[in-house]
matplotlib code that plots the C-alpha trace (Angstrom):
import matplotlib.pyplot as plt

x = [70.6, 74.2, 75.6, 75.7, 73.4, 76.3, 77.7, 76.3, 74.7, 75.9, 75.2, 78.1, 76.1, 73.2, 75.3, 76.0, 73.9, 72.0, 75.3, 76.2, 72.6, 72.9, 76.4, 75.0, 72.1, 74.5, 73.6, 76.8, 78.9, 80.6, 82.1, 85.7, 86.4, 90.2, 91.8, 93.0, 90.1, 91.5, 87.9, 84.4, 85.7, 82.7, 84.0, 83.0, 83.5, 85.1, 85.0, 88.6, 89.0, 86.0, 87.9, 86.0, 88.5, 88.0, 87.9, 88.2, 85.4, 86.3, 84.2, 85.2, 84.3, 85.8, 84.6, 86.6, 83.7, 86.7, 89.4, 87.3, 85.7, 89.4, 90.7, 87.6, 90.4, 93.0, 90.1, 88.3, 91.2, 92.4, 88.9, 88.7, 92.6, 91.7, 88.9, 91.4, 94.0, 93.0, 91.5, 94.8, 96.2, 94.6, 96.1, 92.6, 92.9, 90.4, 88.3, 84.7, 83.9, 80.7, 81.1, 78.4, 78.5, 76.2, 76.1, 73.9, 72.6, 75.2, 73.0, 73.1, 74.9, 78.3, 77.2, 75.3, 78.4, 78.6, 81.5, 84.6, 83.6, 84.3, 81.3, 79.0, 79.3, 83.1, 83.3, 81.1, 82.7, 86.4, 85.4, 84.3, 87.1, 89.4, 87.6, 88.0, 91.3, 92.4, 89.8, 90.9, 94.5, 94.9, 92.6, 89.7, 85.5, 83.1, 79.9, 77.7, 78.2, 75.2, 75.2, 72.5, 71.5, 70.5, 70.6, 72.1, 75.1, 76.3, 77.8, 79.7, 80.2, 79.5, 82.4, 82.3, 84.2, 83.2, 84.9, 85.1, 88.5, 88.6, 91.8, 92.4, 91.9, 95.1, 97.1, 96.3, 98.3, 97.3, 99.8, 99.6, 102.5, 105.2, 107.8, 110.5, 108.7, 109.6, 107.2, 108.1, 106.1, 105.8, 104.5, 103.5, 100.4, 97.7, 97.8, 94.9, 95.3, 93.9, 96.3, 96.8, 92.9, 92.0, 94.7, 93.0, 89.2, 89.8, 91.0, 88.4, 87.5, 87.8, 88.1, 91.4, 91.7, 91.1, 94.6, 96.3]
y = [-191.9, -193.5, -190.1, -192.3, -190.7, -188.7, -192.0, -194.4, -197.6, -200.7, -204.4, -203.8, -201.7, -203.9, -206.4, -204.6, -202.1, -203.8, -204.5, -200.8, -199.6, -202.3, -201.2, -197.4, -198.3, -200.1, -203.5, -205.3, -204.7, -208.5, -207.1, -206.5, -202.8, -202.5, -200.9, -203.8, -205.2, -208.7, -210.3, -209.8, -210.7, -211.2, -211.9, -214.9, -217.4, -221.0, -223.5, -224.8, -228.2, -226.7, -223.4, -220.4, -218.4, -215.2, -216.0, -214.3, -215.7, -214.5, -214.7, -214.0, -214.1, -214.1, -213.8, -214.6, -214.2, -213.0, -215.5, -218.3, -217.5, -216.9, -220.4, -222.0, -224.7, -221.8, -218.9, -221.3, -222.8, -219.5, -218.4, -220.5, -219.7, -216.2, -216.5, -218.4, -215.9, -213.3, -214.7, -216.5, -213.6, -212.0, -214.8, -217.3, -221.1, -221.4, -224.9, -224.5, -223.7, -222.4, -222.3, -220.7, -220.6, -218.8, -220.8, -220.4, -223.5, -226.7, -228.9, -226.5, -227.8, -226.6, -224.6, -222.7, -220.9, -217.6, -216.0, -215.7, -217.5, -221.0, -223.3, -223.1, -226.9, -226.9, -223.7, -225.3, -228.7, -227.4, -224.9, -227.8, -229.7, -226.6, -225.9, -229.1, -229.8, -226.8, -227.6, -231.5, -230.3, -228.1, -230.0, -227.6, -228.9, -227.5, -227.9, -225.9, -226.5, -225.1, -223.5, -221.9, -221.8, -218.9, -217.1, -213.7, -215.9, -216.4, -212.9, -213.1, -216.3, -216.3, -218.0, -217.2, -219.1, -218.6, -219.6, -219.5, -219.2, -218.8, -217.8, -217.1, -213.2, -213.1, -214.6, -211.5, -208.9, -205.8, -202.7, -200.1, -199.5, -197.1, -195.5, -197.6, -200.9, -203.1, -204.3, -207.8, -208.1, -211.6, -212.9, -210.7, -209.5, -211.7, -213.7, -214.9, -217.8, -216.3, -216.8, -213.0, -212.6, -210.0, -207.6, -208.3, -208.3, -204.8, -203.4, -201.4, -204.0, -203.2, -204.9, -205.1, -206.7, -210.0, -210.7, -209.1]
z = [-13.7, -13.9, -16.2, -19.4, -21.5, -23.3, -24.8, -27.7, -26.3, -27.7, -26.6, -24.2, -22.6, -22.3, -20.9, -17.8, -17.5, -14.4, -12.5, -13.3, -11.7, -9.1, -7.7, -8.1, -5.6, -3.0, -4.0, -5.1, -1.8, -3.1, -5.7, -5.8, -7.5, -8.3, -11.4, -12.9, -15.8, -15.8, -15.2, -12.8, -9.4, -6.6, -3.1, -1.4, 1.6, 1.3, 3.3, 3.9, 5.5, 8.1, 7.9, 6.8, 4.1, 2.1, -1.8, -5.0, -7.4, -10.8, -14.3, -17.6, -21.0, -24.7, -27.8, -31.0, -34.3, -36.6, -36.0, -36.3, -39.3, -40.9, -39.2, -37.3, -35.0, -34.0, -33.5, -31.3, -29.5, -28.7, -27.8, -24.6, -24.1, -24.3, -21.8, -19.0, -19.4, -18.1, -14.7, -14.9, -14.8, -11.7, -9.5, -9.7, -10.7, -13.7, -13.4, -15.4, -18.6, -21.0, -24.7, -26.8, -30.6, -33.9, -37.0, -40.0, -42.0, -41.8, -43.6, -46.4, -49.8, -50.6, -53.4, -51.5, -49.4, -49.4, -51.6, -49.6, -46.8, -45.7, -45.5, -42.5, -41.7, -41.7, -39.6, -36.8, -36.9, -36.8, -33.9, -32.3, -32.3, -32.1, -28.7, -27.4, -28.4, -26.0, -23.2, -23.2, -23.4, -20.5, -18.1, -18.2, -17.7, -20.3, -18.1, -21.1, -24.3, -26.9, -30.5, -32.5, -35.6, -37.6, -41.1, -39.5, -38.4, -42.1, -42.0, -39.2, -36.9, -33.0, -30.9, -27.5, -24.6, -20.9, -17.5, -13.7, -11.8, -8.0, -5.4, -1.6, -1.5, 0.4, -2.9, -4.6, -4.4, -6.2, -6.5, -8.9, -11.4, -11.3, -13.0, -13.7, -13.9, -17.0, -18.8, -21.3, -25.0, -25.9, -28.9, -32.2, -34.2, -35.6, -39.2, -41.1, -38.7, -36.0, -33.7, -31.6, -33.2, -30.9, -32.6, -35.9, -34.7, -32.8, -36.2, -39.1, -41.9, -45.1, -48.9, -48.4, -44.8, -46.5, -47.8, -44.7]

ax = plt.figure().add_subplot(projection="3d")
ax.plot(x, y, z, "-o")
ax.set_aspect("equal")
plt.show()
């Protein structure tokens, strides 16, 4: 029905799927549709000092499982600093935050980590304070804060960062590139870190990935 069938389905998918059906149908008429893909931006009306304004409500979400099992305080930090740039970016002031985490067993002994991995209860406790460190640092309110606990976590941690970001519509100004625009690169690729993680989580795994 939405011409999808032709491409794999992954959780991605499953995610936004009903939006995707619900926008098909003529049923999200607040959302805002632009090219840019900076976050989920839902028009709404504000109430000013008794003056009605048009707003730009904006979500977003980040995920950052790979740097924060390689360096649970930077991965985590720059999981929620992930998650508030790019609403930042389209123009919004980000002021509310959810964080969501996957752990296995942190009561478990020591001896019982898994081989190459640092130990479930240090990963959850340094993502904690990682998290927080950034949040308390740049002023932002965690409103939901919850993580679970199960074995299928061991493999690969959950670290996900949530926020909410609104702006006056009229601030944003959206144009589309040209020729002849410059374009700055700040900043390099990831190290083992974790800082620039989504360079290194985007990449194929392998034995080797590891050491690099």
């Amino acid at each position: 029905e939405l011409g999808r069938t032709d491409k794999p389905q992954t959780l991605m998918d499953m995610a936004t799927i009903f939006g995707r059906y619900e926008r098909a149908n003529g049923r999200l008429d607040d959302m805002e549709v632009s090219d840019e893909i900076n976050a989920c931006s839902v028009e709404i009306e504000v109430d000013v000092d008794g003056v009605k304004e048009p707003w730009l409500l904006m979500f977003k979400n980040e995920t950052h499982n790979h740097p924060t099992e390689i360096e649970p305080f930077g991965g985590a930090a720059t999981c929620i600093g992930g998650a508030i740039r790019d609403p930042l970016s389209g123009r919004s002031y980000v002021y509310q935050a959810m964080r969501i985490s996957g752990a296995g067993d942190i009561t478990q002994p020591l001896t019982a980590t898994r081989p190459g991995k640092l130990p479930q209860q240090i990963i959850s406790k340094t993502a904690a304070h990682g998290y927080s460190s950034y949040g308390n640092q740049i002023g932002l309110a965690t409103t939901y804060v919850r993580e679970y606990f199960h074995p299928g976590f061991v493999a690969k941690r959950m670290e996900l960062g949530a926020v909410v970001g609104a702006a006056p519509k009229e601030n944003v100004v959206r144009e589309k590139p040209v020729a002849g625009d410059v374009v700055i690169l700040l900043g390099g690729k990831t190290g083992r870190d974790g800082i620039g993680g989504a360079t290194g989580s985007s990449k194929v795994q392998t034995v080797e990935s590891v050491e690099t």
